[in-house]
C-alpha beads as a LAMMPS data file, in Angstrom:
LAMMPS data file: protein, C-alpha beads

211 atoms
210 bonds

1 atom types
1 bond types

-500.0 500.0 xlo xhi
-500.0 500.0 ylo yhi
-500.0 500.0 zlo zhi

Masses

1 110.0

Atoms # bond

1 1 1 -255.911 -182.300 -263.569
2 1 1 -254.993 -183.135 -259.869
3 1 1 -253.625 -185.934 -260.630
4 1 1 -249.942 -184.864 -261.257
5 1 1 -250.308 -182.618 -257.715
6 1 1 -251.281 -186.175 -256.188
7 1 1 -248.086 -188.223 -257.124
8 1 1 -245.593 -185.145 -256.166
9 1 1 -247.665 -185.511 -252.557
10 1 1 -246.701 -189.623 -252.970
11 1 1 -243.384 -188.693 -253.678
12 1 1 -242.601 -186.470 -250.742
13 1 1 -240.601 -187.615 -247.945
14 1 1 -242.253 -186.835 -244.853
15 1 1 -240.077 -185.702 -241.837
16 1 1 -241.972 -185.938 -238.969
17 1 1 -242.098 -190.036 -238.570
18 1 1 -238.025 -190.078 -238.572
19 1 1 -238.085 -187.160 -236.217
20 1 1 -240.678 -189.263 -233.841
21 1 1 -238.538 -192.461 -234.143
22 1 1 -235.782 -190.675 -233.374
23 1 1 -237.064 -189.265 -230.383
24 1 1 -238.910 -192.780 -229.457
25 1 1 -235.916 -194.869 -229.725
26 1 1 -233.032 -192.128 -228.172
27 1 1 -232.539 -194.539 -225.187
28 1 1 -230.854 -196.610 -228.063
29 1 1 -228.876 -193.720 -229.223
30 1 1 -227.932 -192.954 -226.268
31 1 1 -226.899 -196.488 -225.522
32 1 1 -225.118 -196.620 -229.076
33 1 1 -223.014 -193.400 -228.367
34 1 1 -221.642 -194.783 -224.726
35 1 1 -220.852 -198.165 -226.448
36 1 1 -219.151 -195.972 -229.006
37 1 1 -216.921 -193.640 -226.273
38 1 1 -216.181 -196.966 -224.888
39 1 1 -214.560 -198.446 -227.857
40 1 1 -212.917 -195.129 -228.323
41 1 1 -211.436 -195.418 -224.652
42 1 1 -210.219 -199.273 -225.342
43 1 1 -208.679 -198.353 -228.896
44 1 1 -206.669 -195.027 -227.304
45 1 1 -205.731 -196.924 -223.835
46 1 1 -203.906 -199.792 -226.138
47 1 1 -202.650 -197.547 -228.859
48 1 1 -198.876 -197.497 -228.886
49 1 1 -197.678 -193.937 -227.620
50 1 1 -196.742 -191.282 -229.826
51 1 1 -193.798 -189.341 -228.729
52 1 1 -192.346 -186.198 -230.457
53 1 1 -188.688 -184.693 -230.705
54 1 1 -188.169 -181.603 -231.911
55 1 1 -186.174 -178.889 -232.463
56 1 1 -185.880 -175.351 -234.246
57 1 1 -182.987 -174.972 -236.940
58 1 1 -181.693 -172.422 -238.748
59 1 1 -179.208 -170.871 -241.151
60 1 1 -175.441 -171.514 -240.073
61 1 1 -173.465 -168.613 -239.917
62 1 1 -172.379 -166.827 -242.942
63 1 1 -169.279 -165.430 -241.358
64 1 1 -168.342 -168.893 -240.675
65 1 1 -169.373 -169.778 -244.305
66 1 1 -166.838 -167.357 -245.901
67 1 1 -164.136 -168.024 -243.246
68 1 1 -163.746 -171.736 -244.038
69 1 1 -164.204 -171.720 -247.741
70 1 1 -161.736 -169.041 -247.941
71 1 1 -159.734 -171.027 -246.454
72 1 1 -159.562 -173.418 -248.618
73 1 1 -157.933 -171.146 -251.761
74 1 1 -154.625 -172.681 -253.125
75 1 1 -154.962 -168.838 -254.644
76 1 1 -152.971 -166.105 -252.284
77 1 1 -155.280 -164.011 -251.457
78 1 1 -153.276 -160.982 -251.798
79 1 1 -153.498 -161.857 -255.822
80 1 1 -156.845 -162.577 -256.071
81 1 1 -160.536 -160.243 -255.130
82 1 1 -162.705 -161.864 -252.292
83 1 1 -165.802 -163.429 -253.694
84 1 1 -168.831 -161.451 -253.580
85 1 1 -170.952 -161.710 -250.001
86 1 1 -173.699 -162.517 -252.240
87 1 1 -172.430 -165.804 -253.966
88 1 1 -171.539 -166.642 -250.136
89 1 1 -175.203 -165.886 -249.070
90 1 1 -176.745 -168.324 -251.739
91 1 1 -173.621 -171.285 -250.742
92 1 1 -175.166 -170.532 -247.645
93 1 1 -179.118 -170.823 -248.470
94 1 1 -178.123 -174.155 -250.793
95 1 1 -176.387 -176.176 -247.781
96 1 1 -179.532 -175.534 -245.820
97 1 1 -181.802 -176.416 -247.705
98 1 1 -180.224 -179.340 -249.145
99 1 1 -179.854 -180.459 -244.895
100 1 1 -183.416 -180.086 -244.714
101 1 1 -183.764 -182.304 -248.358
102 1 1 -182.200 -184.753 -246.311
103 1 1 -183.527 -184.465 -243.082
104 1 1 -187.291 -184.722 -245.067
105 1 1 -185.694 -187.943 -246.528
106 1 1 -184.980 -189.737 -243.331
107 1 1 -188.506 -188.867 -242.014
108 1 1 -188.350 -185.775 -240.034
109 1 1 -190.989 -183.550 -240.599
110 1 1 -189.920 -179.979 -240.981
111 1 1 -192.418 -176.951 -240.473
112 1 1 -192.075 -173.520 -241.267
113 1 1 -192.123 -170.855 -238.447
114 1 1 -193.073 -167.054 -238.683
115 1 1 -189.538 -166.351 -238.392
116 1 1 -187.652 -166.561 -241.419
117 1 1 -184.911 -169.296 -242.256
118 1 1 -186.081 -170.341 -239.092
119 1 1 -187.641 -174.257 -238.840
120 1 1 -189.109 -176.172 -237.026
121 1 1 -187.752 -180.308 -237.335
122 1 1 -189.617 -183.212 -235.468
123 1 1 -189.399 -186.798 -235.221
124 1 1 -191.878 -189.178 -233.909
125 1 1 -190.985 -192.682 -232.090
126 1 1 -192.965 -195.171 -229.712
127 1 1 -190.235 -193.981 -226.964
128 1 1 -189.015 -190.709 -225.275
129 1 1 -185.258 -192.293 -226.119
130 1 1 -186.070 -193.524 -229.852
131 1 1 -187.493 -190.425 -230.745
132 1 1 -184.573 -188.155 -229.297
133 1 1 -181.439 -190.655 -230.409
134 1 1 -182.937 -190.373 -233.871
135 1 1 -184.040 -186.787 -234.073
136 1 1 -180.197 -185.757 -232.998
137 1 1 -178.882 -188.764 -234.846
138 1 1 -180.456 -187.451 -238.461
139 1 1 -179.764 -184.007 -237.562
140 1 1 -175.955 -185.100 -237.472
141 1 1 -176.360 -186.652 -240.403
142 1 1 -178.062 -184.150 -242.469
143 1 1 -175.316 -181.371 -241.595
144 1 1 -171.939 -183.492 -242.483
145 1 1 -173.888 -184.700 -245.567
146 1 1 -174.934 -181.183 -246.498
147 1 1 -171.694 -179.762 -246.101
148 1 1 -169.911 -182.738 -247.946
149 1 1 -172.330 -182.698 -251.406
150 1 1 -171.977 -178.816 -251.046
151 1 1 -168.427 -178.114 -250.461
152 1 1 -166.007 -181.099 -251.117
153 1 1 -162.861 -179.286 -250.833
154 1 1 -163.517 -177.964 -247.133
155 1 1 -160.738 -179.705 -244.861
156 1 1 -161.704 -182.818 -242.549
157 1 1 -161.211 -180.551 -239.247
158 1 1 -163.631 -177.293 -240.000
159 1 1 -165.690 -176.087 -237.801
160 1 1 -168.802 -175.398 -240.441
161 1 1 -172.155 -176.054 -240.238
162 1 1 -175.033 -176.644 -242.293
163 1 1 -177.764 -175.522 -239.862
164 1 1 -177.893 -174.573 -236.216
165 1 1 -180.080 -175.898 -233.635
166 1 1 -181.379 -173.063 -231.200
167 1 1 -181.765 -174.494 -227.631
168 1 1 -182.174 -177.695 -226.738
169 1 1 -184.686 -180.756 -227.915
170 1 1 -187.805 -181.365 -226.801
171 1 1 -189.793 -184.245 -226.662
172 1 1 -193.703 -184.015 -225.803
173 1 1 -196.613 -186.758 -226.065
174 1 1 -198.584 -186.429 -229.309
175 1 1 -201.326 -189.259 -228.351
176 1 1 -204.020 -187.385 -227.295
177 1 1 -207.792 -189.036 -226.986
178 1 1 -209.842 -186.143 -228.486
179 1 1 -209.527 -187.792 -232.135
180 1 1 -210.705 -190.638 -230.466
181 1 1 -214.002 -189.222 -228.431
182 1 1 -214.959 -187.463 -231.097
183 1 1 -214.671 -190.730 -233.471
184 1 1 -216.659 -193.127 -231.001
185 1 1 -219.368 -190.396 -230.372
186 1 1 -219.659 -189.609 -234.122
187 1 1 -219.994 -193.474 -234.657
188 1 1 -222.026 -194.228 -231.975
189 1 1 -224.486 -191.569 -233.111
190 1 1 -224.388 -192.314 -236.340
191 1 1 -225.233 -196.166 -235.645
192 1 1 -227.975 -195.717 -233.153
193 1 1 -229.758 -193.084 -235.847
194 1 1 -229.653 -195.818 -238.400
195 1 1 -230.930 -198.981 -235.876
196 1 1 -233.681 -195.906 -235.200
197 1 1 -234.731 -195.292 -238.587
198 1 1 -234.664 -198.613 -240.007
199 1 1 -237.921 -200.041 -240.172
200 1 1 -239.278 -196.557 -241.180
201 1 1 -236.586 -196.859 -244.105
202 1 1 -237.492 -200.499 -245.009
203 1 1 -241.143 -199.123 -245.169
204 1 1 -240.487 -196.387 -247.132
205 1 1 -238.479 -198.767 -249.367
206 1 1 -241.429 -201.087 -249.740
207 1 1 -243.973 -198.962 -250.232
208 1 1 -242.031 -196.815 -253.264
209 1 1 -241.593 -200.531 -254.566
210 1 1 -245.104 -201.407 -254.936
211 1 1 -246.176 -197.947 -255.678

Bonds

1 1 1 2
2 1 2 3
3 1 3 4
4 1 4 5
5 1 5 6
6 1 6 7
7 1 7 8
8 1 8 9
9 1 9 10
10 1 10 11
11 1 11 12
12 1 12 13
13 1 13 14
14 1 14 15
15 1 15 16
16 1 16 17
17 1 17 18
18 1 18 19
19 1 19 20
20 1 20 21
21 1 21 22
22 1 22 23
23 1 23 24
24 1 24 25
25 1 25 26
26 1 26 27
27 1 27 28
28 1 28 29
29 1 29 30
30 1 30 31
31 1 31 32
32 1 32 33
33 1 33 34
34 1 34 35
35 1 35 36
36 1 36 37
37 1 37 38
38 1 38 39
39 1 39 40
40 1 40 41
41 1 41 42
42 1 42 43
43 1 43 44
44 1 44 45
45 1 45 46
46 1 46 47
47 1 47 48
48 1 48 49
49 1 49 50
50 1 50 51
51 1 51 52
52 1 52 53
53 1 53 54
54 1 54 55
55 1 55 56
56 1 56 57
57 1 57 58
58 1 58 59
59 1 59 60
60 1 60 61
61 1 61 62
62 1 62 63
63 1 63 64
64 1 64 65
65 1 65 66
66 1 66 67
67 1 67 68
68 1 68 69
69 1 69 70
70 1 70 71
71 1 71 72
72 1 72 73
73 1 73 74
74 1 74 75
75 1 75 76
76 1 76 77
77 1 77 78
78 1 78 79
79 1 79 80
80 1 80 81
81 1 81 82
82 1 82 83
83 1 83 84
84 1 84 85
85 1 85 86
86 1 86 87
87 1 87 88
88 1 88 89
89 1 89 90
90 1 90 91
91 1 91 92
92 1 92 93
93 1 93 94
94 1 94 95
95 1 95 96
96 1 96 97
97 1 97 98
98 1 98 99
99 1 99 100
100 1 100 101
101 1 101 102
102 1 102 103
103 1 103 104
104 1 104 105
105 1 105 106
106 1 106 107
107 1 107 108
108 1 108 109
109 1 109 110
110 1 110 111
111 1 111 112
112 1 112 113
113 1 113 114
114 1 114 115
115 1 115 116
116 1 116 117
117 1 117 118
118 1 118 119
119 1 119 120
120 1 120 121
121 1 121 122
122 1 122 123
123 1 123 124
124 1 124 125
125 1 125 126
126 1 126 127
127 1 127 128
128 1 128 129
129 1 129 130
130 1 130 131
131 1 131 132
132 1 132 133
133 1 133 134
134 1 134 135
135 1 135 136
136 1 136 137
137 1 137 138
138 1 138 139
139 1 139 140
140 1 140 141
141 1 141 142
142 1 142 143
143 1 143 144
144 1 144 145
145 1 145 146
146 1 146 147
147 1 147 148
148 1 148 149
149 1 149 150
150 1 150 151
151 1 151 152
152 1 152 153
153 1 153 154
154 1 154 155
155 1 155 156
156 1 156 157
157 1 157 158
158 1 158 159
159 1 159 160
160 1 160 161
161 1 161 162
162 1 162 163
163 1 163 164
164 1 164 165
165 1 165 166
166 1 166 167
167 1 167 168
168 1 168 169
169 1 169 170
170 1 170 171
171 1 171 172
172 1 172 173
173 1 173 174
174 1 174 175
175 1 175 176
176 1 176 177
177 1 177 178
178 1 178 179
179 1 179 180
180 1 180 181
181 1 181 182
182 1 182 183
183 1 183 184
184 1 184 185
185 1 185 186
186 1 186 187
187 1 187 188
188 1 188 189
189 1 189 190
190 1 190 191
191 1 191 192
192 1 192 193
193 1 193 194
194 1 194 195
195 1 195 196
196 1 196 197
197 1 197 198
198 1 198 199
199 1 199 200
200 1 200 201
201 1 201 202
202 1 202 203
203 1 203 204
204 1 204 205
205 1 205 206
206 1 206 207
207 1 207 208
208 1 208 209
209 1 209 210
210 1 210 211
């Protein structure tokens, strides 16, 4: 009757070894982590840099909006009602978004802020230069596209715009070496804990083998 209370004993794992050879061998962890924090030193020291150019955006102005397309009526105006502020408020919300389509489509990363209709558009380069040039190069781009796919029929010389860009762009260093320390660390840890427990884990292997 003991018997089955005797092979769920067998079967348990006991704790207390690994713990011990753990705590025997944590020179070697040690050792391992270091080597580990030094790898992650060498791999973020000769890492290309990351650098990041960015700027808020927003809504262009809806004055402006109904100015210029009003302006392009063959209509008199004196025989014809104004269009609604509303249909000029959704022109308005279409040309935006369809500049931040294509600034998403030329790899700038846009990011929502707590303000609304307010956002946040970056670009990242190996350079300070590379990554401003092409930040203010695609932002140019994304406003006369915009503006072209959304109103054809505005004239060559108007002063429209998609988006505005509220103050000027900044550019910051987005390499930053806690990804790496906590990698090596996590590594090293995690190799020195296996070169620790292995012979208690061939053992065990063995031993539930032949049992």
């Amino acid at each position: 009757m003991t018997k089955p209370n005797n092979q769920y004993n067998d079967d348990e794992i006991d704790l207390l070894p690994f713990i011990h050879a753990l705590w025997k061998n944590k020179i070697k962890i040690i050792i391992a982590v270091v080597i580990g924090i030094v790898i992650a030193l060498a791999a973020f020291y000769f890492s290309p840099p990351k650098w990041v150019a960015s700027s808020y955006i927003t809504k262009g102005s809806l004055l402006s909006m109904y100015r210029e397309v009003r302006s392009t009526e063959t209509v008199p105006v004196s025989t014809t009602q104004p269009i609604e502020i509303k249909l000029y408020s959704s022109i308005q919300d279409d040309v935006y978004y369809i500049a931040m389509g294509i600034m998403t489509a030329n790899k700038v990363d846009i990011v929502g802020t707590p303000q609304p209709y307010v956002h946040l558009a970056s670009f990242k380069a190996n350079s300070k230069e590379l990554a401003i040039s092409k930040l203010k190069s695609i932002l140019d781009t994304a406003n006369t596209q915009a503006l072209a796919l959304s109103l054809p029929s505005l004239t060559v010389d108007h002063s429209l715009r998609a988006f505005n860009t509220l103050g000027k762009v900044k550019i910051k260093n987005a390499k930053a070496i806690t990804p790496y320390l906590v990698a090596g660390i996590f590594l090293g840890l995690l190799v020195g804990c296996l070169l620790a427990l292995l012979p208690l884990l061939k053992s065990h292997y063995e031993r539930t083998n032949r049992d």
